[in-house]
C-alpha positions in Angstrom: 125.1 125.8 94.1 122.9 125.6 97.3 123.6 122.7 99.2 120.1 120.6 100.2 120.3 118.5 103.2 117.3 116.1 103.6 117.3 114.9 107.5 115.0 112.1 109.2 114.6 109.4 111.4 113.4 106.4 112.3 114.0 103.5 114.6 113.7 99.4 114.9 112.9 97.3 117.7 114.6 94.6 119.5 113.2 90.9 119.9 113.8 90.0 123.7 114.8 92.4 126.0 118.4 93.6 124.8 119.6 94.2 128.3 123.4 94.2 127.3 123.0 97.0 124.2 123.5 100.3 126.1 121.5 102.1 123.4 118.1 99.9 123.1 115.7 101.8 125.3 111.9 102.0 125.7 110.5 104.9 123.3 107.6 106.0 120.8 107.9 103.1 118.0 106.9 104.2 114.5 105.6 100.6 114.1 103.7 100.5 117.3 105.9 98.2 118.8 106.4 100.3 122.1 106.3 97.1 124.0 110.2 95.9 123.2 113.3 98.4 123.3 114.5 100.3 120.4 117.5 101.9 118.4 117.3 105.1 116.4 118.8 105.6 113.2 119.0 108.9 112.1 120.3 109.7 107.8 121.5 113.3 106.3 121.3 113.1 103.0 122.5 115.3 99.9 119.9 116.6 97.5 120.8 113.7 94.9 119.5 111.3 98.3 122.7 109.5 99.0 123.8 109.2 102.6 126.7 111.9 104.0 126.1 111.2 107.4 124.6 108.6 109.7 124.1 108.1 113.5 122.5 106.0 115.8 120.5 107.1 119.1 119.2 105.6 122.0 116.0 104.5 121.5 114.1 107.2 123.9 115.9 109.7 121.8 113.1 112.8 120.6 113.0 113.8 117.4 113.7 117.3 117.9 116.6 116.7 120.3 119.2 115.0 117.1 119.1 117.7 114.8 121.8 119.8 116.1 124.3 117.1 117.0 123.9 115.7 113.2 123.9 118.9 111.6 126.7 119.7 114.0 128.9 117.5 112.4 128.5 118.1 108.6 130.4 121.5 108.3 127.6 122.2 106.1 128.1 125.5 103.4 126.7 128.6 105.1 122.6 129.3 103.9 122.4 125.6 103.1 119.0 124.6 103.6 118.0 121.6 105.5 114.5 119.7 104.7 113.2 117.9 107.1 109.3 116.5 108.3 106.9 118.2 111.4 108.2 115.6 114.0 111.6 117.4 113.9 110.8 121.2 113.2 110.1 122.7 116.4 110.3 125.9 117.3 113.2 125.7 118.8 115.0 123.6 116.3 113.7 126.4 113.4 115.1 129.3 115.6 118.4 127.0 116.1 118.9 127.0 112.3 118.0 130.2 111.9 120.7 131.4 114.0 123.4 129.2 112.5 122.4 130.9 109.0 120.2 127.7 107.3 117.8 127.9 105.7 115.0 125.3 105.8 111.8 123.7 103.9 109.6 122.3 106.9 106.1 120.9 106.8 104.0 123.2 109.2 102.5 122.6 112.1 99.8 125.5 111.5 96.4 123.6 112.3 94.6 126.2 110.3 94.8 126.0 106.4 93.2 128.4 103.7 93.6 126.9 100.2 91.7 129.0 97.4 92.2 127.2 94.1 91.4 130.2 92.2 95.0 131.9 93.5 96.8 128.9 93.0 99.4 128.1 90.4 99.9 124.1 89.1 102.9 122.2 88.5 103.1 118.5 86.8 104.3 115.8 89.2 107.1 113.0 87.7 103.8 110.8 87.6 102.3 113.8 85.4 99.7 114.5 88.6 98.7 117.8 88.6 99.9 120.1 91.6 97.9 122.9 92.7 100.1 125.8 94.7 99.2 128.7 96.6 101.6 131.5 98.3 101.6 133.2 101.5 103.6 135.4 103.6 103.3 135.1 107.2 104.6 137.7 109.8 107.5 136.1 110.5 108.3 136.7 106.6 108.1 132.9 106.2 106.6 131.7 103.0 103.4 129.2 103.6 102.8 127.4 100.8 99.8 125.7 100.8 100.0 122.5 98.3 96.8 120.6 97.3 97.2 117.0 95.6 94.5 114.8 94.0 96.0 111.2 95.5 96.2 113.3 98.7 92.7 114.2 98.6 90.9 111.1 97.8 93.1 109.5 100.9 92.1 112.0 103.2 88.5 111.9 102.3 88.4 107.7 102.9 90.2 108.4 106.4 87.6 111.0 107.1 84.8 109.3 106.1 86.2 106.1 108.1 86.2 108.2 111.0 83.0 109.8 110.9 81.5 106.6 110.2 83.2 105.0 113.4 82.0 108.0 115.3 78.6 107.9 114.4 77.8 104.4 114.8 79.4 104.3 118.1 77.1 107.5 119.0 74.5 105.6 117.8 75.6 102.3 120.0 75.6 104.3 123.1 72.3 106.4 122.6 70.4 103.1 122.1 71.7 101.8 125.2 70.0 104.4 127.2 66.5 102.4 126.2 68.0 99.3 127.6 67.4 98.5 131.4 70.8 98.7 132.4 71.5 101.2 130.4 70.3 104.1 132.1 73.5 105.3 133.6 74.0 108.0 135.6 74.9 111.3 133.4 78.5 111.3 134.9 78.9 107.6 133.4 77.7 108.1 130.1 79.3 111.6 130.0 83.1 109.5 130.5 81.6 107.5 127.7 81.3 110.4 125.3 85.0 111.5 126.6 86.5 108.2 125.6 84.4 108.1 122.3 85.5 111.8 121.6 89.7 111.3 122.5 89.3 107.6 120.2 88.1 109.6 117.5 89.5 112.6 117.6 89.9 113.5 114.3 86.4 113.4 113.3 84.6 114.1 116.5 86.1 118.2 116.4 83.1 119.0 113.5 80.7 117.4 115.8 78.4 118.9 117.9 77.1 116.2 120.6 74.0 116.7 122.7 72.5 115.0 125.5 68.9 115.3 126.9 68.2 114.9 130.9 65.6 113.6 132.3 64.5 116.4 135.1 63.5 114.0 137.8 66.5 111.7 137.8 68.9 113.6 136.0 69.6 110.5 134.0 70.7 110.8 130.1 67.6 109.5 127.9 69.0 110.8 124.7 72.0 111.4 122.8 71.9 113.8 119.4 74.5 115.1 117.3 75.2 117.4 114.0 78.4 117.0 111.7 79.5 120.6 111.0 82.9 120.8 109.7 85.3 123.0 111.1 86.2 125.9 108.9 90.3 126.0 108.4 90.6 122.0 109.4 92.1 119.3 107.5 88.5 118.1 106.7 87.3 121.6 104.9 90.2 121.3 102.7 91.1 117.5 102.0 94.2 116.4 100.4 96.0 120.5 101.4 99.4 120.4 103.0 100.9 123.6 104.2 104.9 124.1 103.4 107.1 126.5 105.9 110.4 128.2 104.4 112.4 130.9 104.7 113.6 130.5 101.0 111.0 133.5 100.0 113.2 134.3 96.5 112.7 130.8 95.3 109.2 130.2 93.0 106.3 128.0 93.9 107.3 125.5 92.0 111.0 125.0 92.6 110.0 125.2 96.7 107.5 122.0 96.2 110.3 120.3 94.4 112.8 120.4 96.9 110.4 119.1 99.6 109.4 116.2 98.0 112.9 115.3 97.7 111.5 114.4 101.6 109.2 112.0 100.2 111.6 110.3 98.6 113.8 110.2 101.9 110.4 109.0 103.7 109.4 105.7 100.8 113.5 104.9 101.4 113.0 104.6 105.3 109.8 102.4 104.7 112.0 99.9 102.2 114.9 100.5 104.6 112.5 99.0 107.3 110.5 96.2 105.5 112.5 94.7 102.3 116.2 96.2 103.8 115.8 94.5 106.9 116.7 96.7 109.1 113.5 95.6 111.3 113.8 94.1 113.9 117.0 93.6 115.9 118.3 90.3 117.0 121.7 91.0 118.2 122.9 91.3 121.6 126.3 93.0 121.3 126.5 96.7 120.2 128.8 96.4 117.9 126.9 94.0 115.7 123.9 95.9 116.5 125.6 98.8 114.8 126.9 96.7 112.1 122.6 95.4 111.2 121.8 99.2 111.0 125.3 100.1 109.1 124.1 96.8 106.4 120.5 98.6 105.8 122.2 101.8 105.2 124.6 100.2 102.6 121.5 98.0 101.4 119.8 101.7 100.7 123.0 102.9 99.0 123.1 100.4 97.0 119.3 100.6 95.8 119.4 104.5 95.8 122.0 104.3 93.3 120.5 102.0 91.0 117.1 104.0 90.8 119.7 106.9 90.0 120.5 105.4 87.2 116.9 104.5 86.1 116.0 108.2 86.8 118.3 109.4 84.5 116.9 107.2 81.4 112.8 108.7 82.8 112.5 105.9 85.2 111.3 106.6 88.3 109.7 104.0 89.7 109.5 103.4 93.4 111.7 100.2 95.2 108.8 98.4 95.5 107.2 98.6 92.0 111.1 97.9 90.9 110.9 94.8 93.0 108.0 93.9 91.4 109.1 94.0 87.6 112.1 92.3 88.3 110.7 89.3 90.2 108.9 87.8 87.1 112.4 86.2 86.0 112.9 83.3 88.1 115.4 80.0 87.7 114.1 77.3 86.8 115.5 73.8 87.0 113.7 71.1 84.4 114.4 67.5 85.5 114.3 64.6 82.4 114.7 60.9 82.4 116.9 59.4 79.7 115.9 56.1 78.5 119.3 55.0 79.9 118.2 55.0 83.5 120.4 58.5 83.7 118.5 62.0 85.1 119.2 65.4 83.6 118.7 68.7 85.3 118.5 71.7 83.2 118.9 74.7 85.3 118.0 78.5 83.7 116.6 82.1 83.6 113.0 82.5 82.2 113.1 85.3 79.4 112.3 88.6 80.8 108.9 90.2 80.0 109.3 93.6 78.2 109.6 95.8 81.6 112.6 93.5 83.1 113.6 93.5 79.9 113.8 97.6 79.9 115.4 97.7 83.3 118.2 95.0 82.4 119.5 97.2 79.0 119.5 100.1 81.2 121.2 98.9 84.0 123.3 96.9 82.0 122.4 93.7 83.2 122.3 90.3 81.8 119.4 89.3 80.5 120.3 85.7 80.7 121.6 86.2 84.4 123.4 82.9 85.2 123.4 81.2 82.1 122.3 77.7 81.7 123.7 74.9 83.6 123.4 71.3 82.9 123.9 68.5 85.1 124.1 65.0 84.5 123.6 62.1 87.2 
């Protein structure tokens, strides 16, 4: 068969200033945390999601720049196809695997999206969320497919609407200050306030037209106007659509939005990897033991990829987190009694499971009585 490779990224942050760890340098953080170095940790994974390669980069390392060197060293099957997310497909990277005979599944860049439902076919989801699909050939001889989800839609509208609402009442902030004494700037002023306004909300302020009315004597603003007219092709005239790029054209629609959310998966690990793996941050000042707290996560990860491989295979497919959930209502418990004799007892056990613990345990083939009971007497 076709082998899949899923590749991504991400790094972790140092607390302090990690002068002695030759890879902890200043870089984009994913968590905002720009301020303190950071390492990279980059994953190749097989299309089951379990690890065949992993390396760590300098902290400045781009995106872009680590595909070849991991892909380098996999000796991947010629035509294998490689998945990977927009940070990482670049041109150049696309033309690069191209030319070494991959073939790839890539979220597009393509700023302009055309979605009609009436051409598009529907898959189910695992969750049983209909999928809506639509084909496209580009000149390249790429297939676009443009994929439309519901949850994808309703988040996308609440960002937009957040935005626009933001926008608005900021618009609406600085046109009332022009009525104020002091706030009838000059139009160069209150023009570098529209600028600023405009870059902070960029993503709402390209489907508005802004206005500003002059006074003819003093050239000073006295009024600000605007008109919300959304951009044909944008994000916003077709909420919750996400545009695929491959160069798989024989597979079908469906089969193509399977393998890239095989992605998704890779992208929910990297957020447990992160938060409940600890991989983040970094408090080691030796490199070798700061290779050793990513090499831990990574095994952490193995370890909970294989166990929701399991669950998978009995219709289980919960995410980490919801997992982590079910299985934190058993708890030990210790009961402390008095005897009349002056003597204390301590009753330690597991509470019974509730009937999704329960579910998990007989699959897993776990204890349901993990630890048994223990009984002290003092």
């Amino acid at each position: 068969g076709q082998t899949i490779t899923l590749y991504d990224l991400t790094n972790t942050y140092f607390e302090g200033g990690a002068a002695a760890v030759d890879k902890a340098k200043r870089g984009r953080s994913k968590e905002r945390r720009s301020d303190c170095p950071l390492v990279t940790l980059a994953m190749a994974l097989d299309a089951s999601g379990f690890v065949r390669r992993v390396q760590f980069f300098a902290g400045n390392a781009s995106e872009p720049s680590t595909l070849k060197d991991m892909l380098t060293g996999l000796d991947a099957a010629p035509r294998a196809t490689v998945v990977m997310d927009a940070g990482i497909s670049t041109e150049a990277n696309l033309q690069w695997l191209r030319d070494q005979g991959y073939h790839y599944v890539v979220v597009s860049k393509l700023r302009r999206r055309q979605f009609d439902p009436a051409q598009a076919t529907e898959v189910q989801s695992a969750g049983g969320v209909t999928i809506k699909l639509q084909r496209v050939l580009d000149a390249q001889g790429h297939v676009l497919l443009y994929c439309h989800s519901p949850a994808r839609e309703q988040k996308d509208r609440a960002i937009d609407e957040a935005k626009a609402s933001g926008l608005e009442a900021a618009l609406a902030r600085l046109h009332a200050s022009l009525s104020k004494p002091k706030g009838r700037q000059d139009a160069a002023t209150i023009m570098q306030r529209l600028g600023r306004l405009k870059q902070r909300f960029a993503r709402a302020a390209q489907h508005y037209a802004i206005s500003v009315t002059t006074d003819p004597e003093d050239q000073r603003i006295t009024a600000i106007t605007w008109d919300k007219r959304t951009k044909p092709g944008s994000a916003a005239a077709h909420p919750g659509v996400y545009c695929l790029r491959t160069t798989l054209v024989e597979q079908d629609n469906a089969a193509l939005w399977r393998t890239y959310t095989m992605l998704t998966e890779l992208e929910s690990v990297f957020r447990s990897l992160k938060t409940d793996l600890g991989l983040r941050p970094v408090f080691h000042r030796i490199d070798r033991r700061v290779e050793g707290h990513l090499f831990i996560s990574v095994l952490a990860y193995h370890f909970v990829h294989m166990l929701r491989s399991q669950l998978k295979a009995q219709g289980v497919s919960d995410s980490w987190n919801t997992l982590r959930q079910t299985l934190s209502t058993q708890r030990r418990v210790t009961v402390t009694m008095q005897r009349r004799d002056g003597r204390t007892v301590h009753v330690r056990k597991a509470t019974r499971p509730q009937p999704g613990h329960q579910t998990l345990s007989t699959i897993l083939k776990l204890d349901p009585n993990p630890g048994r009971t223990h009984r002290v007497l003092v």
